[in-house]
DSSP file (Angstrom, degrees, kcal/mol; ACC not computed):
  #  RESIDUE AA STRUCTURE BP1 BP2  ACC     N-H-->O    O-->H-N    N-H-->O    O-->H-N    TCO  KAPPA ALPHA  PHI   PSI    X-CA   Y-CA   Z-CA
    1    1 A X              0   0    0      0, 0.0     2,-1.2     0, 0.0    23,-0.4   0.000 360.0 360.0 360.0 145.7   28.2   78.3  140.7
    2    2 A X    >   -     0   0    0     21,-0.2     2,-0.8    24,-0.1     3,-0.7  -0.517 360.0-149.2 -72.7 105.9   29.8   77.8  144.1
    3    3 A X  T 3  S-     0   0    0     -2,-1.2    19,-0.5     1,-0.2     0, 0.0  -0.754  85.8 -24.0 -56.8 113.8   29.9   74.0  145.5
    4    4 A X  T 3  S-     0   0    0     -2,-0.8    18,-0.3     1,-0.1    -1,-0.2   0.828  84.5-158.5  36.7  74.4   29.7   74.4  148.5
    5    5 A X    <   +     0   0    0     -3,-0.7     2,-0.3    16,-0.1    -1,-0.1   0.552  60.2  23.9 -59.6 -24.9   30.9   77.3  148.5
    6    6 A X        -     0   0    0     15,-0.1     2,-0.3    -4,-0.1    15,-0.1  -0.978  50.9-171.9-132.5 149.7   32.3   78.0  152.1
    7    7 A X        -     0   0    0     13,-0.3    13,-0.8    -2,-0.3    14,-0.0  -0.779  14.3-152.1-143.3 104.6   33.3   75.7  154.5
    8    8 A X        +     0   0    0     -2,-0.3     2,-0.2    11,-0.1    11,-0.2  -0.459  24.8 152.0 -63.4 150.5   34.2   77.0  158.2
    9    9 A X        -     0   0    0     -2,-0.0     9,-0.4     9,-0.0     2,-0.2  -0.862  39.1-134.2-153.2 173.6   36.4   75.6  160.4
   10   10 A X    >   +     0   0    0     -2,-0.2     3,-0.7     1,-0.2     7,-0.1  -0.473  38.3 159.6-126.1  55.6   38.6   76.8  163.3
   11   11 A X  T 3   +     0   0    0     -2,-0.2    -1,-0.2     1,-0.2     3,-0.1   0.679  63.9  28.7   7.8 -84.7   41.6   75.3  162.7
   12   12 A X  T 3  S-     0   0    0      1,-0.3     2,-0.3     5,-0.0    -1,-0.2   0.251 124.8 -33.3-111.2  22.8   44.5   77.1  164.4
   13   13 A X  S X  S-     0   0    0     -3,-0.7     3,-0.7     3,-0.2    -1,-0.3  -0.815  71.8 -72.3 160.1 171.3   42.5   78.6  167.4
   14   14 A X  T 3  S+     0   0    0     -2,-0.3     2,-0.3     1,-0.2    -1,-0.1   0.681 125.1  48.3 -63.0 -33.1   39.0   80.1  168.9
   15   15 A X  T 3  S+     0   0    0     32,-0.1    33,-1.5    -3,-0.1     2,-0.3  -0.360  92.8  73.0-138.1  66.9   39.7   83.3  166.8
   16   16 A X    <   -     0   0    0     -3,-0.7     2,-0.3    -2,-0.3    -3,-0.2  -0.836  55.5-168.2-158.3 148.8   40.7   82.3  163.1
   17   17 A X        -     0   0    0     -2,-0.3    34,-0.9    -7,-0.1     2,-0.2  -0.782   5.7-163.0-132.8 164.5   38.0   81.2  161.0
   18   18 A X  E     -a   51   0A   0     -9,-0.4     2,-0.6    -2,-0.3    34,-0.2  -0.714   6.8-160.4-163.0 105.1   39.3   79.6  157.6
   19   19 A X  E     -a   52   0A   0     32,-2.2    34,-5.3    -2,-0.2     2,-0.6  -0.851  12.4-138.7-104.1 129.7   36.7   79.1  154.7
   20   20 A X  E     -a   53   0A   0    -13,-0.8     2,-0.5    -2,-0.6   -13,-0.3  -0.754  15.3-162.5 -51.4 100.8   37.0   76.9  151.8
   21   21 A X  E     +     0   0A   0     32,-2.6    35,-1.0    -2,-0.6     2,-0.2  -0.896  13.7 174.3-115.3 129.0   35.9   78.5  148.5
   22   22 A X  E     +a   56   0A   0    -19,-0.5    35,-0.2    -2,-0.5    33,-0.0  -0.539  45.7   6.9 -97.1 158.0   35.0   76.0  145.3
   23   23 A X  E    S-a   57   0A   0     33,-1.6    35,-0.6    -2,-0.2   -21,-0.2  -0.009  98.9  -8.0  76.6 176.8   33.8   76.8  142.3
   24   24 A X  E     -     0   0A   0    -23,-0.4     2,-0.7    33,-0.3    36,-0.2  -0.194  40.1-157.0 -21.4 122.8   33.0   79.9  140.5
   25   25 A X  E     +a   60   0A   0     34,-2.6    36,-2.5   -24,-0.1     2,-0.2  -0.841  46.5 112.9-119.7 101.2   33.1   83.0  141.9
   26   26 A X  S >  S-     0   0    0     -2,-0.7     3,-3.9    34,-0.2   -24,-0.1  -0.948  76.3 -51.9-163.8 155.9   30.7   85.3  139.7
   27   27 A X  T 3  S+     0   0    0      1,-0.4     4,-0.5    -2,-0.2     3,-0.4   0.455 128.0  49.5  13.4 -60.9   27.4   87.5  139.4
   28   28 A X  T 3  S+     0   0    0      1,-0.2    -1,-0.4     2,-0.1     4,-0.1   0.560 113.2  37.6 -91.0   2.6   25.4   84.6  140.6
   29   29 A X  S <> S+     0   0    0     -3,-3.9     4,-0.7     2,-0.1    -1,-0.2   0.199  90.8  85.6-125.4  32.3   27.2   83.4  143.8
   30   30 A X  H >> S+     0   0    0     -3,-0.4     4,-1.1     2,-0.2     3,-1.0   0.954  90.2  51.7 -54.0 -79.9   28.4   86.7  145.6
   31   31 A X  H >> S+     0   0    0     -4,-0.5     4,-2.4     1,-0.2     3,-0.9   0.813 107.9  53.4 -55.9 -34.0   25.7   87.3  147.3
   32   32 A X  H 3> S+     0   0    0      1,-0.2     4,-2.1     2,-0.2     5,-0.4   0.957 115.3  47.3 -28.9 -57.8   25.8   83.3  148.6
   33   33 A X  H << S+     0   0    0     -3,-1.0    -1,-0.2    -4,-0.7    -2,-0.2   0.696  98.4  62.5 -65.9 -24.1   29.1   84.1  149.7
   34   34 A X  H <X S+     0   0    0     -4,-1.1     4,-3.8    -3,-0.9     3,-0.4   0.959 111.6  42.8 -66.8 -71.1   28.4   87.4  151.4
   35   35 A X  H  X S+     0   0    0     -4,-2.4     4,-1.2     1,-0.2    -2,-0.2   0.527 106.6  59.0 -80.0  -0.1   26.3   85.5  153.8
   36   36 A X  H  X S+     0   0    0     -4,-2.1     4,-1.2     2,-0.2    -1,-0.2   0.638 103.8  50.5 -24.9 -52.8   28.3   82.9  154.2
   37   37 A X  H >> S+     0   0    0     -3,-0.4     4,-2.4    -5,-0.4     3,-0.9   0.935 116.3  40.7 -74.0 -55.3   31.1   84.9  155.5
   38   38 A X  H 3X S+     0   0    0     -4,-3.8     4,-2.8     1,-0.2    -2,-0.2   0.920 106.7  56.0 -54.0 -51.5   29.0   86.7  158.0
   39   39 A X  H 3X S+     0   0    0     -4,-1.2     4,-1.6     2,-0.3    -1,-0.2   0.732 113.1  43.9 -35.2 -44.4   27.3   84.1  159.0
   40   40 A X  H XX S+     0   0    0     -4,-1.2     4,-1.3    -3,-0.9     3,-1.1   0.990 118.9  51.6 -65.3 -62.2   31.3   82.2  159.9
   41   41 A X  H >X S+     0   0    0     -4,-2.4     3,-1.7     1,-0.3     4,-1.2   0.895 111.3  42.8 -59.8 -50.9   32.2   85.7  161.4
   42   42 A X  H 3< S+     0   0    0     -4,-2.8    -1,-0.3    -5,-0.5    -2,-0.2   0.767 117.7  42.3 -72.8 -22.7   29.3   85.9  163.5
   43   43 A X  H << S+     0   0    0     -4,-1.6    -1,-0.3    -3,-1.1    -2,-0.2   0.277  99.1  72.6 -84.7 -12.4   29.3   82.3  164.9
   44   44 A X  H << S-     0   0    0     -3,-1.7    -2,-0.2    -4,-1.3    -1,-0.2   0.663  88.6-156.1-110.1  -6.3   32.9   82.4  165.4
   45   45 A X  S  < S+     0   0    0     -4,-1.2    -2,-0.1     1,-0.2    -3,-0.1   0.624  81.4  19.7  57.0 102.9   32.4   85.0  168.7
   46   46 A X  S    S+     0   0    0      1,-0.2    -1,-0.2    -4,-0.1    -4,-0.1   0.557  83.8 174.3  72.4  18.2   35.7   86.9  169.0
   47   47 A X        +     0   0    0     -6,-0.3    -1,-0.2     1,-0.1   -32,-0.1  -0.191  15.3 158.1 -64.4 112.6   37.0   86.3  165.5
   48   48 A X        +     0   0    0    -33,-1.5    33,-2.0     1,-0.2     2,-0.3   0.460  62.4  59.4-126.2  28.9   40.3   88.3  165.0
   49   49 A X  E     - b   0  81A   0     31,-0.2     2,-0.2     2,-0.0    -1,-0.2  -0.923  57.6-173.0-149.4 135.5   41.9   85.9  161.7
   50   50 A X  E     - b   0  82A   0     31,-1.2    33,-2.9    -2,-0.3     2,-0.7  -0.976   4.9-179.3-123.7  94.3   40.0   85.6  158.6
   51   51 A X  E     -ab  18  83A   0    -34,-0.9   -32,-2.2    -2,-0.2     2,-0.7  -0.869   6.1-170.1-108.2 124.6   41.7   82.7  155.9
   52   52 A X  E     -ab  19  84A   0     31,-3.6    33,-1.6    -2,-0.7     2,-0.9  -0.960  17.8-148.1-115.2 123.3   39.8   82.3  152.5
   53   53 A X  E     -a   20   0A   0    -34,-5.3   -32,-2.6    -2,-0.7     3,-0.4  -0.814  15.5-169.4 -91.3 108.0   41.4   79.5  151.2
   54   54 A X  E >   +     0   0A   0     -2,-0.9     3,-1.9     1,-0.2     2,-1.0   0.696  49.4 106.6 -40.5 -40.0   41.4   80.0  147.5
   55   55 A X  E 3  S+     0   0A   0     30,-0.7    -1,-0.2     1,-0.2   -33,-0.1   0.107  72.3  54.7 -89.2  50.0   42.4   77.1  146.1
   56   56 A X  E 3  S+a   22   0A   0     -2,-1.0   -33,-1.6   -35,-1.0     2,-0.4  -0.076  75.9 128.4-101.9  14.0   39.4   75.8  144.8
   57   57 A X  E <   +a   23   0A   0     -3,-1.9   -33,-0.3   -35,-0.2     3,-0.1  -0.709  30.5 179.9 -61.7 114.9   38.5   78.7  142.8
   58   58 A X  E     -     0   0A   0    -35,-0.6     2,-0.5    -2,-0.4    -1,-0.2   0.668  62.4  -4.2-100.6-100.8   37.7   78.1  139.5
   59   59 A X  E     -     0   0A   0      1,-0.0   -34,-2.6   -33,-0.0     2,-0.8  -0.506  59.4-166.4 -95.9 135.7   36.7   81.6  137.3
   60   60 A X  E     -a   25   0A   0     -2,-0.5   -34,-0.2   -36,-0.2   -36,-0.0  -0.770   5.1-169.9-118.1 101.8   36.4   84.9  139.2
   61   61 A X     >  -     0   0    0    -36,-2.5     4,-2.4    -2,-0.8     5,-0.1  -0.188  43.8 -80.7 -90.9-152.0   34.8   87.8  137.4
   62   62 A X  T  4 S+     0   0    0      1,-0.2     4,-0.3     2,-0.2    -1,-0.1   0.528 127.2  52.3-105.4  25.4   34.7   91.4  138.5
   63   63 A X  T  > S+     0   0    0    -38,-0.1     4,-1.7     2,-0.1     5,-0.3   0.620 106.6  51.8-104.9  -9.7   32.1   91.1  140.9
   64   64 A X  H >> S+     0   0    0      1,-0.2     4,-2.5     2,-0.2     3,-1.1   0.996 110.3  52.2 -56.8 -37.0   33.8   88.2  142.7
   65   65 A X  H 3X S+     0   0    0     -4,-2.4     4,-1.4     1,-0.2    -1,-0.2   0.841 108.7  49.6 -73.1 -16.3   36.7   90.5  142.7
   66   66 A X  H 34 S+     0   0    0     -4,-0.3    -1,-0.2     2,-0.2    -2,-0.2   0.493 110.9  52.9 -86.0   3.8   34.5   93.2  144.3
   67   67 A X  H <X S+     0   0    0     -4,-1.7     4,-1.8    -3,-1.1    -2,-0.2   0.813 107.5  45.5 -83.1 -36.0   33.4   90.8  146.8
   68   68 A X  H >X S+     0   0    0     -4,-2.5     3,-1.9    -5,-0.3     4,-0.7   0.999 109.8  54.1 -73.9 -74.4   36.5   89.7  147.9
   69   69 A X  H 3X S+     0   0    0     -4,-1.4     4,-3.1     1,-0.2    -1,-0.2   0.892 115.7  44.9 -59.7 -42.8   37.6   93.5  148.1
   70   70 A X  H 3> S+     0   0    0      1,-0.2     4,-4.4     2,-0.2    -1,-0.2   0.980 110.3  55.3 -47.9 -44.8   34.1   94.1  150.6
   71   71 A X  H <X S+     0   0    0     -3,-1.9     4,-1.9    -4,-1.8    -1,-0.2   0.820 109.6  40.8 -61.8 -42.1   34.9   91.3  152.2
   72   72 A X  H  X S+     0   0    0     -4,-0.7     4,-3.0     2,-0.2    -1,-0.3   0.771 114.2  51.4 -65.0 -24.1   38.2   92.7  152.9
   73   73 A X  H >X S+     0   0    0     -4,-3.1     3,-1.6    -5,-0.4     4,-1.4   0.941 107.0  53.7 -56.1 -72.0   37.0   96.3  153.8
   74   74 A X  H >X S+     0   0    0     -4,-4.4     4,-2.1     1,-0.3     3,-1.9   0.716 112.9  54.8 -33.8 -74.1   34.2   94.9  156.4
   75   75 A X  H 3X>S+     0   0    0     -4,-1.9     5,-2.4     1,-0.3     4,-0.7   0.740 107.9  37.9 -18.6 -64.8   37.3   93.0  158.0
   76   76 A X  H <<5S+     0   0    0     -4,-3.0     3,-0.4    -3,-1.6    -1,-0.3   0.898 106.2  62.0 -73.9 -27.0   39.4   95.1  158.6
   77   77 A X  H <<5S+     0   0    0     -3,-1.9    -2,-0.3    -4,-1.4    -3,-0.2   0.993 111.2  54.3 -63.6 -55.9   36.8   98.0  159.7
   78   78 A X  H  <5S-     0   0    0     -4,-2.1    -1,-0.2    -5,-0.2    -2,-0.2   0.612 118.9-119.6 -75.9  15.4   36.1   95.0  162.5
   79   79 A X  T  <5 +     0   0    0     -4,-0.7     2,-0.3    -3,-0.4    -3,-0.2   0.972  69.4 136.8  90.4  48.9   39.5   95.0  163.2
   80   80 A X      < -     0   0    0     -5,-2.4    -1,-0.4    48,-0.1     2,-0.2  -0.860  59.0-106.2-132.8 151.7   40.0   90.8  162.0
   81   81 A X  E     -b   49   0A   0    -33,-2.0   -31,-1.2    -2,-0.3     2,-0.7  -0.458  34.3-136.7 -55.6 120.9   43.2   90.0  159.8
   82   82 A X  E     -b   50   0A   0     -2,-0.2     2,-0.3   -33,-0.2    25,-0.2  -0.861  25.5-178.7 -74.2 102.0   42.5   89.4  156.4
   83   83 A X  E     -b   51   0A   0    -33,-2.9   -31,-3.6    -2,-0.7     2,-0.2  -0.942  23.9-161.2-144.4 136.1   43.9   86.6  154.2
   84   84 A X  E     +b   52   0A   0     -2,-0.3   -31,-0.2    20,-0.2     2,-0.1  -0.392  26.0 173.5 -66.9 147.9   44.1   84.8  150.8
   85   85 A X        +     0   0    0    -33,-1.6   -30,-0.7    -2,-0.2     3,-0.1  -0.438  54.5  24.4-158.3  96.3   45.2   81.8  150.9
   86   86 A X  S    S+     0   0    0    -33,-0.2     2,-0.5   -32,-0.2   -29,-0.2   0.398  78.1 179.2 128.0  27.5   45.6   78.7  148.1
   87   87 A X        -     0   0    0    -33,-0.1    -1,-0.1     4,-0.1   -32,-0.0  -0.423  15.3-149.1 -80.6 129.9   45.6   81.8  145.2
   88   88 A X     >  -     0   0    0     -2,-0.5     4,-1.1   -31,-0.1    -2,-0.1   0.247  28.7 -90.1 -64.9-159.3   46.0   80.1  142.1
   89   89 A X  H  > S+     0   0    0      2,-0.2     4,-2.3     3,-0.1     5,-0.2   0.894 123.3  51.6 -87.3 -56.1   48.0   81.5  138.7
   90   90 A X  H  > S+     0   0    0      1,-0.3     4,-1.5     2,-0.2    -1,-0.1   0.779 113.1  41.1-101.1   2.4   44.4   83.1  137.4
   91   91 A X  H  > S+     0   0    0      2,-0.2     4,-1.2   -34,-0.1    -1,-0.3   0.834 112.8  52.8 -79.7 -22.5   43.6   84.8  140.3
   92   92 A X  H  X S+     0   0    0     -4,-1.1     4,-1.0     2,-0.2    -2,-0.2   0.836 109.1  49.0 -33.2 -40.6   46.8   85.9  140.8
   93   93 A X  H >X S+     0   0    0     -4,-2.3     4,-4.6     1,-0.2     3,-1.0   0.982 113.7  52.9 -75.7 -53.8   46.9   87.2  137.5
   94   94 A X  H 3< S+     0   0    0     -4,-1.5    -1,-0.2     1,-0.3    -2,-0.2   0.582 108.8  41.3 -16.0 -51.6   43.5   88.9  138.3
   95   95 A X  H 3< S+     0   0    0     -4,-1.2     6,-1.4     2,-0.1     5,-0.3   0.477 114.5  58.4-100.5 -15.0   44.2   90.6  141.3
   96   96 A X  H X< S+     0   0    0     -4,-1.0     3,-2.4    -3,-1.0    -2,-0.2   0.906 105.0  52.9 -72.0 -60.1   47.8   91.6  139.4
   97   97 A X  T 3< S+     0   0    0     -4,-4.6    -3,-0.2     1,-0.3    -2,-0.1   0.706 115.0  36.8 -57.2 -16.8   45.8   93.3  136.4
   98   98 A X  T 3  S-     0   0    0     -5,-0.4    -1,-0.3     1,-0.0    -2,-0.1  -0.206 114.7-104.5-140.5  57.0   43.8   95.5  138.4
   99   99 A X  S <  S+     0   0    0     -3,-2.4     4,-0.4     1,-0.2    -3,-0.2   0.660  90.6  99.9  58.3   0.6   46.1   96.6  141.2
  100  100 A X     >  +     0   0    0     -5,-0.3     4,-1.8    -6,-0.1    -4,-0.2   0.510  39.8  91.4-133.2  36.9   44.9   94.7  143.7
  101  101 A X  H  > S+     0   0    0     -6,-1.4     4,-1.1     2,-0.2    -5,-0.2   0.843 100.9  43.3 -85.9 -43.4   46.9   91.7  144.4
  102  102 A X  H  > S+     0   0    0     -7,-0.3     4,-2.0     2,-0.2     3,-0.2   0.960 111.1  57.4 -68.8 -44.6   49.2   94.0  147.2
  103  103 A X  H  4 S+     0   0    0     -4,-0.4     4,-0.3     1,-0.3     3,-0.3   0.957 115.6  35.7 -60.5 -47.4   45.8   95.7  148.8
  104  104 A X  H  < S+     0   0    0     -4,-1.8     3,-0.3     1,-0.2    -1,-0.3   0.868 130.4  29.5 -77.3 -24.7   44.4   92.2  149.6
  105  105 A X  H >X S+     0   0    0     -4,-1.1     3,-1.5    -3,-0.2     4,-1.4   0.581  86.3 103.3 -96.1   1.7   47.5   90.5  150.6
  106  106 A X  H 3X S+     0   0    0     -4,-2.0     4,-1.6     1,-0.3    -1,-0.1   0.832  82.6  60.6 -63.0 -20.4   49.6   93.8  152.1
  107  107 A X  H 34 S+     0   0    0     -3,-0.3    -1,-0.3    -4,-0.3    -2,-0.1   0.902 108.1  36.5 -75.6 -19.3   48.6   92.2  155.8
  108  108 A X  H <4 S+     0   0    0     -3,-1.5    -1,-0.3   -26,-0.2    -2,-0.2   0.996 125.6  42.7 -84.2 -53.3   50.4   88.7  155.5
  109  109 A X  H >< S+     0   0    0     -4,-1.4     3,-1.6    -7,-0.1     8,-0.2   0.580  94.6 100.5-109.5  -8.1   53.4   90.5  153.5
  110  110 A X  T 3< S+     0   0    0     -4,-1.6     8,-0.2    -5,-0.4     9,-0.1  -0.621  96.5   9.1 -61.7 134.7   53.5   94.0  156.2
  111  111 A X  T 3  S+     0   0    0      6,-1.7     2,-0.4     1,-0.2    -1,-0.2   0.480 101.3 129.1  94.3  -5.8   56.5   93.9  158.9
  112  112 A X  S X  S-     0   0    0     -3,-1.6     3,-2.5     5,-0.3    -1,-0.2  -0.765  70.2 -92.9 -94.6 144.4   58.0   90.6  156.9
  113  113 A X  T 3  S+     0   0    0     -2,-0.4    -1,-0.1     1,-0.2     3,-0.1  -0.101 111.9  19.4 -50.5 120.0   61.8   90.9  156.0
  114  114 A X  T 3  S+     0   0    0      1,-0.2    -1,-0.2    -2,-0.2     2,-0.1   0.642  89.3 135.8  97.4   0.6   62.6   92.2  152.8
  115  115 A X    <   -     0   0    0     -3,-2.5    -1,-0.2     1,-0.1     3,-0.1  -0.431  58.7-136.2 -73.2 167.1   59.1   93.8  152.5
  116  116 A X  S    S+     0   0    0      1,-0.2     2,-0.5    -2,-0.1    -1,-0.1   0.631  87.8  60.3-103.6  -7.2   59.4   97.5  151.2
  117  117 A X  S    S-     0   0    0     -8,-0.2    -6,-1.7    -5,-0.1    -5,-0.3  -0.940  73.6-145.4-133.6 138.2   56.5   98.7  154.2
  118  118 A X    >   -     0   0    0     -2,-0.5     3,-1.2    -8,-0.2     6,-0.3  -0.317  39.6 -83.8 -84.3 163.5   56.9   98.4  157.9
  119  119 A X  T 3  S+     0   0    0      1,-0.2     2,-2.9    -9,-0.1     5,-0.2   0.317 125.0  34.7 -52.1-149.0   53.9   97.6  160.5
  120  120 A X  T 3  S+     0   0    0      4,-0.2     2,-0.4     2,-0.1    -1,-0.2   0.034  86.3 124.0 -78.2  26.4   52.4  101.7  161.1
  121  121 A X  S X> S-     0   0    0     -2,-2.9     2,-2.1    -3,-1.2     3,-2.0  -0.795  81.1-114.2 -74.1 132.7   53.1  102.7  157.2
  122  122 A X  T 34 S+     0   0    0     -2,-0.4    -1,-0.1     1,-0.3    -2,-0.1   0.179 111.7  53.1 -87.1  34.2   50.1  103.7  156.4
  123  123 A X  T 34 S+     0   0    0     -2,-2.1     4,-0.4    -5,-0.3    -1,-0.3   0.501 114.4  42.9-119.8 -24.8   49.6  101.1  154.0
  124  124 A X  T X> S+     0   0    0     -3,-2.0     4,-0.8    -6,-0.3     3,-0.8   0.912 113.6  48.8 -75.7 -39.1   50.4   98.7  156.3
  125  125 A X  T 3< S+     0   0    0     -4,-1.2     6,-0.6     1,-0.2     7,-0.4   0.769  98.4  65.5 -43.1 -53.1   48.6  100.2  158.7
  126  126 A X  T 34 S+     0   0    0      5,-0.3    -1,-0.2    -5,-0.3    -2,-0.2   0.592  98.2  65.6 -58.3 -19.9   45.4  100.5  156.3
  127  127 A X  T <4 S+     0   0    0     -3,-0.8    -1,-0.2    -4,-0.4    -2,-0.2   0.910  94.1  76.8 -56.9 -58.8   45.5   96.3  156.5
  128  128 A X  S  X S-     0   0    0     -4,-0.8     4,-1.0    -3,-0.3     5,-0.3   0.148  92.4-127.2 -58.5 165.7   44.8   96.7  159.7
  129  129 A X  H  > S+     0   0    0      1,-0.2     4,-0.8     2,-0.2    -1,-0.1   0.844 116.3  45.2 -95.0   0.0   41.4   97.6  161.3
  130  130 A X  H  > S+     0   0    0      2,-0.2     4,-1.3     3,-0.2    -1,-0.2   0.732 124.2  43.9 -86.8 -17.8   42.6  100.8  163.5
  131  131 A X  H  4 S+     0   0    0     -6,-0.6    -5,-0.3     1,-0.2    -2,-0.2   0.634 111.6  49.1 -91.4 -16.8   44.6  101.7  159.8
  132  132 A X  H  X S+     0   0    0     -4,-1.0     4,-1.5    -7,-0.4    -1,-0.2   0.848 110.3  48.0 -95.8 -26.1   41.8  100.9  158.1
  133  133 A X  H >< S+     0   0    0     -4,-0.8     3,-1.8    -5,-0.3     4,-0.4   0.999 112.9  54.1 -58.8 -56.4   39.1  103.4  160.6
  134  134 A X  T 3< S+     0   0    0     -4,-1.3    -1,-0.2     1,-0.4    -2,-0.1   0.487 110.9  47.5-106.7  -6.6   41.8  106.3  160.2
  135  135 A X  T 34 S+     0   0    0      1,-0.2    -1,-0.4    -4,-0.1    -2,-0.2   0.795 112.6  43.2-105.9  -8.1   41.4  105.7  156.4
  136  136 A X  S << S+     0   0    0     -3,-1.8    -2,-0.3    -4,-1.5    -1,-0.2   0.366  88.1 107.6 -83.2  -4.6   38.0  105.7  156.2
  137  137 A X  S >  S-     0   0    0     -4,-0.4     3,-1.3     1,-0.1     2,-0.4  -0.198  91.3 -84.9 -62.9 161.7   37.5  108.8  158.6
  138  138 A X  T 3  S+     0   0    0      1,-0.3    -1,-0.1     0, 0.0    -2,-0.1  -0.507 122.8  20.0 -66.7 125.1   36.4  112.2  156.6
  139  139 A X  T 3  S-     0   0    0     -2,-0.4    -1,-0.3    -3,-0.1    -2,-0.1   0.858 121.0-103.0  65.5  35.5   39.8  113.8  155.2
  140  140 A X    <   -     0   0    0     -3,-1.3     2,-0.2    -5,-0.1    -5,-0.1  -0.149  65.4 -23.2  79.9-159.8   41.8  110.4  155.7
  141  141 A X  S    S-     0   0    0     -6,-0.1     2,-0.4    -5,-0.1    -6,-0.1  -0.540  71.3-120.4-100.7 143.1   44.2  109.3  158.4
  142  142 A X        -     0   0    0     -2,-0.2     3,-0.1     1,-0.1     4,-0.1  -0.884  21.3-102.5 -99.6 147.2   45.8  112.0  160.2
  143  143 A X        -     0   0    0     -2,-0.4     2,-0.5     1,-0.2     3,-0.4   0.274  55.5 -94.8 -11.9 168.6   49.9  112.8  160.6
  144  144 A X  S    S+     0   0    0      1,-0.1    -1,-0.2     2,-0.1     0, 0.0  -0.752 115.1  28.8 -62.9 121.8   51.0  111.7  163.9
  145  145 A X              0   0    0     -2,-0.5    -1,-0.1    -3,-0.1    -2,-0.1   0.644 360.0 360.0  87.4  13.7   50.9  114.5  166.4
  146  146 A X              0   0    0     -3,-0.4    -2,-0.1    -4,-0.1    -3,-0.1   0.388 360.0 360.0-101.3 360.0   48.1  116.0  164.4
């Protein structure tokens, strides 16, 4: 079960929220978590940075890892930065095995030197929330000039 499971605070400005999550992240505390998050997002009025500080994570099954993946979608459709932060060795390992250790982190690691994808690659772009509209649109993001 999550201890206390989120803990806002606004840290490095008026529009970065940064939650704490402890404990278990599994079946029975998603939904906890869900509204947690909105609840930060909605209070924090102009929010365009989103940190979930992992490291207090104990076990993650796979709906915590589909929570975290929601969590990111919703984000980025409102056009806030997305980020992990404190992930330990067995969420790492976690998010490695099933292919989604780049999809959640690609925004912190887009546009840095020595990354293989630049800011308006459309994976980099897809991080983002104007990349992330144009990938949810019906037949996907369009070409440039299209």
């Amino acid at each position: 079960m999550l201890d206390e499971p989120v803990t806002p605070s606004f840290g490095t400005g008026p529009h970065a929220v940064r939650l704490a999550l402890t404990g278990d992240l599994d079946y029975d505390t998603c939904g906890e978590l869900l509204q947690r998050v909105r609840a930060a997002l909605d209070d924090g009025g102009g929010v365009e940075e989103l940190h979930l500080d992992c490291a207090g994570l104990g076990l993650v099954d796979s709906m915590g890892l589909s929570t975290l993946l929601q969590i990111h979608r919703s984000a980025g459709r409102d056009g806030i930065a997305f980020h992990l932060d404190g992930i330990g060795p067995a969420l790492r390992r976690l998010l490695e095995l099933t292919g989604t250790y780049e999809h959640l982190t690609a925004l912190r690691q887009a546009g840095l030197p020595g990354t293989s994808e630049p800011p308006g690659t459309e994976e980099g772009a897809a991080a983002t929330g104007a990349g992330r509209a144009a990938a949810d649109r019906p037949g996907g993001p369009r070409p440039a000039g299209a």
